[in-house]
C-alpha positions as CSV (number, residue, x, y, z in Angstrom):
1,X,0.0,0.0,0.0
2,X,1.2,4.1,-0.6
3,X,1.8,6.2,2.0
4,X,-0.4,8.0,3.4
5,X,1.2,10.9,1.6
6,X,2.7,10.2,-2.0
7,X,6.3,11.3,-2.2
8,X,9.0,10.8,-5.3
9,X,11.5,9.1,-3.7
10,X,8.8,6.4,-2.8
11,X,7.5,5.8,-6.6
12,X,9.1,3.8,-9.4
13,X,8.3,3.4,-12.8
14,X,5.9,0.8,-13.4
15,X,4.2,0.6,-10.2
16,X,0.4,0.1,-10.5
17,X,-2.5,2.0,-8.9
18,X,-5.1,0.0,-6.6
19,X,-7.7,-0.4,-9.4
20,X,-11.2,1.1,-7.9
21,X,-14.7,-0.6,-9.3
22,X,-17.1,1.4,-9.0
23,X,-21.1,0.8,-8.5
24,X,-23.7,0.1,-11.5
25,X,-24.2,3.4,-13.2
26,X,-28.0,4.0,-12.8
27,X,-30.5,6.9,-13.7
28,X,-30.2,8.6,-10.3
29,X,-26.8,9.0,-10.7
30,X,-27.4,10.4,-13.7
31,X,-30.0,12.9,-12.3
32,X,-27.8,13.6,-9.3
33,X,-24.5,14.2,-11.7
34,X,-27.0,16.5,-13.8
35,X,-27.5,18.5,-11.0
36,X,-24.3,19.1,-9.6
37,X,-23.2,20.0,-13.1
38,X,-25.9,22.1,-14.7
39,X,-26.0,20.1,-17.6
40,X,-29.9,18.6,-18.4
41,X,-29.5,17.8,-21.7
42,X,-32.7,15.3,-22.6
43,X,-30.4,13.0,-23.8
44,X,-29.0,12.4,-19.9
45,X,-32.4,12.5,-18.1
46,X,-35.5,12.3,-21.1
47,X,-36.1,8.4,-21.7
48,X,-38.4,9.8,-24.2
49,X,-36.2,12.4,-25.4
50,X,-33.4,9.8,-25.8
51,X,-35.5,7.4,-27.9
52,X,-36.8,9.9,-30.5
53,X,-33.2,10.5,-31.3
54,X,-33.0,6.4,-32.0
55,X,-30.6,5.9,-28.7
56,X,-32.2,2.8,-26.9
57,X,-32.0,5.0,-23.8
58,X,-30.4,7.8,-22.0
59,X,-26.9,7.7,-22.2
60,X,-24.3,9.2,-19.2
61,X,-22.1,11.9,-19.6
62,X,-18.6,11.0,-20.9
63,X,-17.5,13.7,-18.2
64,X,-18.6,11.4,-15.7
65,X,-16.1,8.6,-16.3
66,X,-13.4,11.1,-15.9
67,X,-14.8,12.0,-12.8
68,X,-14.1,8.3,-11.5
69,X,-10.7,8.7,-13.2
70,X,-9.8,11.8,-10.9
71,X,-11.0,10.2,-7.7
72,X,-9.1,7.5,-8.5
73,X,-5.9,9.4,-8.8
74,X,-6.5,11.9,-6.0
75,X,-7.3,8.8,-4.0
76,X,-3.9,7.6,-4.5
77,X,-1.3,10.5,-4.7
78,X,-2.7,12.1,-0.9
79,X,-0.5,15.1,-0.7
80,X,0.3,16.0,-4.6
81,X,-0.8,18.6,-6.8
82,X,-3.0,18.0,-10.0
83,X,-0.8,20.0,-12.8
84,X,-2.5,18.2,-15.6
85,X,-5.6,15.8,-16.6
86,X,-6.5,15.0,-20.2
87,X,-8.8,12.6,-21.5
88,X,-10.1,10.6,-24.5
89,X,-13.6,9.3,-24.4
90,X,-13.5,5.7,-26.5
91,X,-16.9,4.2,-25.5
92,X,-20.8,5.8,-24.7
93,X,-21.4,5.3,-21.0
94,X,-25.2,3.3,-20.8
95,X,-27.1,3.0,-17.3
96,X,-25.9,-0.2,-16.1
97,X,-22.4,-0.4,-17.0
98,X,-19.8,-1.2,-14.1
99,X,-16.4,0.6,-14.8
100,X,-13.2,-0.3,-12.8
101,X,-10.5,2.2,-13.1
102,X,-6.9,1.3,-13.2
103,X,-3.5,3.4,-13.5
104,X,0.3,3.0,-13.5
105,X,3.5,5.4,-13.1
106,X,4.7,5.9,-16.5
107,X,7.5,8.7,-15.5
108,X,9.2,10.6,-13.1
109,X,11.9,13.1,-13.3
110,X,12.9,15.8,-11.1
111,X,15.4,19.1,-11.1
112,X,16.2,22.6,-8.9
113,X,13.8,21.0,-6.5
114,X,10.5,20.2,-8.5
115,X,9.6,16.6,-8.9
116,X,7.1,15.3,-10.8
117,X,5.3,11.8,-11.5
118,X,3.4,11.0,-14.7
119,X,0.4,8.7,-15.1
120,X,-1.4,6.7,-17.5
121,X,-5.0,5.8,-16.2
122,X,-7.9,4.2,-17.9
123,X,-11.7,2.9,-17.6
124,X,-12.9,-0.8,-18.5
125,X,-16.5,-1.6,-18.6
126,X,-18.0,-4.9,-17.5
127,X,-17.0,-6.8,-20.6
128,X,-13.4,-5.4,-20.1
129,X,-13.8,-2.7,-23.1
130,X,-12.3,0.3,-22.7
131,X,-14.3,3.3,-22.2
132,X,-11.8,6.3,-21.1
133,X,-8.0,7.0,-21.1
134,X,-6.2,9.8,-19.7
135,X,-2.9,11.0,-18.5
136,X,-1.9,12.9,-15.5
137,X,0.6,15.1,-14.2
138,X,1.2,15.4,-10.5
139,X,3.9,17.4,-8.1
140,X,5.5,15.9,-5.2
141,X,7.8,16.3,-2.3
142,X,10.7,14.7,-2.7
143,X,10.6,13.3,0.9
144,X,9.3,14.4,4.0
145,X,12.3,15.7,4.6
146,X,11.7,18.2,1.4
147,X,8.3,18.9,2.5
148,X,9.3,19.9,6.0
149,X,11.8,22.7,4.7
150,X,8.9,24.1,2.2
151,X,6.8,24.0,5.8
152,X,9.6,26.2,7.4
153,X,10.5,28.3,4.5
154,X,13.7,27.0,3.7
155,X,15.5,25.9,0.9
156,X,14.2,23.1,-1.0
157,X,16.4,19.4,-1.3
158,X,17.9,19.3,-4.5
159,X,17.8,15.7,-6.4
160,X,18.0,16.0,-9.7
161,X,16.3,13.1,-10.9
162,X,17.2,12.4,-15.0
163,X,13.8,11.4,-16.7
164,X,12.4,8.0,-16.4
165,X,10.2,6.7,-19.2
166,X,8.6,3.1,-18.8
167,X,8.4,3.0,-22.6
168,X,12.7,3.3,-22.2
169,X,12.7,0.7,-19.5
170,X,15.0,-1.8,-20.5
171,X,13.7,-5.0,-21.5
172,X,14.4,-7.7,-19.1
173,X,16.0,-11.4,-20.3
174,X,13.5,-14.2,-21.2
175,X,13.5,-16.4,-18.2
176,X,14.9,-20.2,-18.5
177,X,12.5,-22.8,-19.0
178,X,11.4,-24.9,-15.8
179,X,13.0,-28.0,-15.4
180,X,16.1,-27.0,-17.6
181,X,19.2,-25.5,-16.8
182,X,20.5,-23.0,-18.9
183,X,22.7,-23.2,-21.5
184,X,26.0,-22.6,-21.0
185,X,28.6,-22.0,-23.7
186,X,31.3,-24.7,-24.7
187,X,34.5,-24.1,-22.8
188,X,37.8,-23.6,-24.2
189,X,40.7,-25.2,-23.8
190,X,43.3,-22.9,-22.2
191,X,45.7,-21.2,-24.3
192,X,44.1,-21.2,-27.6
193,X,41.5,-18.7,-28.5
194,X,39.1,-19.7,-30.2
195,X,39.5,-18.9,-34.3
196,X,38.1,-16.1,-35.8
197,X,35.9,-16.8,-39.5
198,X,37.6,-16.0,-42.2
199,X,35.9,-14.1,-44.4
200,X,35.8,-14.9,-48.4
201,X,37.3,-11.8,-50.0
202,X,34.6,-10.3,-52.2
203,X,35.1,-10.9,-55.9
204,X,36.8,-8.0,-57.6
205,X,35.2,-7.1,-60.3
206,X,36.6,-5.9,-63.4
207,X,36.3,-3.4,-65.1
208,X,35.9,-4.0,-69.3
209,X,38.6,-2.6,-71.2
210,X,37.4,-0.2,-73.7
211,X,37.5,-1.0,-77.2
212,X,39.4,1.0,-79.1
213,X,38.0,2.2,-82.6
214,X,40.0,1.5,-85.5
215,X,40.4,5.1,-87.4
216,X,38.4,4.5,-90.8
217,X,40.3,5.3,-93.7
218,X,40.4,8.3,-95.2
219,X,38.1,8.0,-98.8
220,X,40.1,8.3,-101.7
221,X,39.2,11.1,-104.2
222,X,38.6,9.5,-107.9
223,X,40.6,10.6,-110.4
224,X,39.3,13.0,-112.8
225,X,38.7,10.8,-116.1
226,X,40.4,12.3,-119.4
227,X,38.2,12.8,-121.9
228,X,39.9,12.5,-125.2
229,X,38.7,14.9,-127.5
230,X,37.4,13.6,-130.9
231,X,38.9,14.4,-134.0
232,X,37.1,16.7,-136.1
233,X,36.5,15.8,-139.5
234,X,37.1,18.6,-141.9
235,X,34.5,18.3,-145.1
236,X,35.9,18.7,-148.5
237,X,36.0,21.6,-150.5
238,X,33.9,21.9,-153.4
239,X,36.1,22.3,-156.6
240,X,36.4,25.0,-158.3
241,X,34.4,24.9,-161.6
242,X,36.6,25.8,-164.4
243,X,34.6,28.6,-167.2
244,X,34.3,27.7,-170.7
């Protein structure tokens, strides 16, 4: 069981809350928590109301299953301060439904003499669903040592605490199987260490050798062809007619 007052140096990482079950949600809660609120929507308190809108009946206010959520916490940490409380409604609450509220420590860290823890908390219905998440924040004393000097208006004791994160936590070893002892490596003999693997040298790849182009050879120019010139064929004269 906690303290009766919650101090850091008394929480770790991982530890659980008391879960807390809470009574059958009825419609006199319901009436009561509209009340206290100021909130009468029909759809809380109107069975009639409720049914014209096609619900099968009135419905609880998600609001109210973070309510259990913050008595839960509050019931827990006696002596810390609420910095923060969000919430995500997953499920619609119905008359009838039984929720049992669990949490956990999912950090702590502390420095220049302010220490704070971190929470994950949740809802499950009957049939284990869950109906609301939520994280907190809270500040602690470090000790009652720490709270005594705040009392007296002295200094406060300076731990400082690096952050712990459960989703860091290291995981721990699968345990041995029952019935079996574990098994233990092959010893060796004394004065020879055991031989490293030699490793196959990769292939070396290489490289293609360019091919070299043969020049082409330069096109010969033809030869200009000689025409030879025909020989011109001089026509006779006409002769000379000699007068009578």
């Amino acid at each position: 069981m906690p303290p009766r007052k919650l101090y850091f140096e008394n929480t770790r990482v991982g530890d659980e809350l008391p879960a807390m079950a809470k009574a059958p949600i009825d419609r006199v809660q319901l009436a009561r928590y509209a009340g206290a609120t100021g909130d009468f929507n029909p759809v809380f308190v109107d069975e009639v109301a409720a049914r014209a809108l096609g619900m099968p009946s009135v419905l609880a206010p998600s609001s109210l299953g973070m309510g259990f959520l913050g008595q839960l916490v509050t019931d827990w940490a006696r002596g810390a301060q609420v910095k923060r409380l969000t919430v995500k409604f997953i499920r619609v609450l119905w008359p009838g439904d039984t929720l049992v509220c669990k949490g956990r420590v999912s950090d702590r860290h502390g420095q220049d003499g302010r220490y704070f823890i971190e929470l994950d908390v949740w809802a499950e219905n009957q049939k284990g669903e869950l109906v609301v998440r939520g994280a907190v924040t809270l500040k602690v004393f470090y000790s009652v040592e720490d709270e005594n000097r705040f009392r007296t208006g002295q200094q406060p004791l300076i731990v400082n605490v690096p952050r712990e994160s459960i989703l860091a936590a290291p995981a721990s070893p699968p345990p041995a199987a029952k019935g079996k002892p574990a098994a233990k490596a092959p010893p060796t003999k004394p004065g020879k260490q055991p031989k490293a693997a030699k490793k196959k040298p990769k292939p070396v790849k290489k490289k293609p050798k360019p091919v070299k182009k043969k020049p082409m050879p330069a096109k010969k120019k033809p030869k200009p062809v000689k025409k030879k010139a025909k020989p011109v064929k001089k026509k006779p004269k006409p002769a000379k007619k000699k007068k009578k």
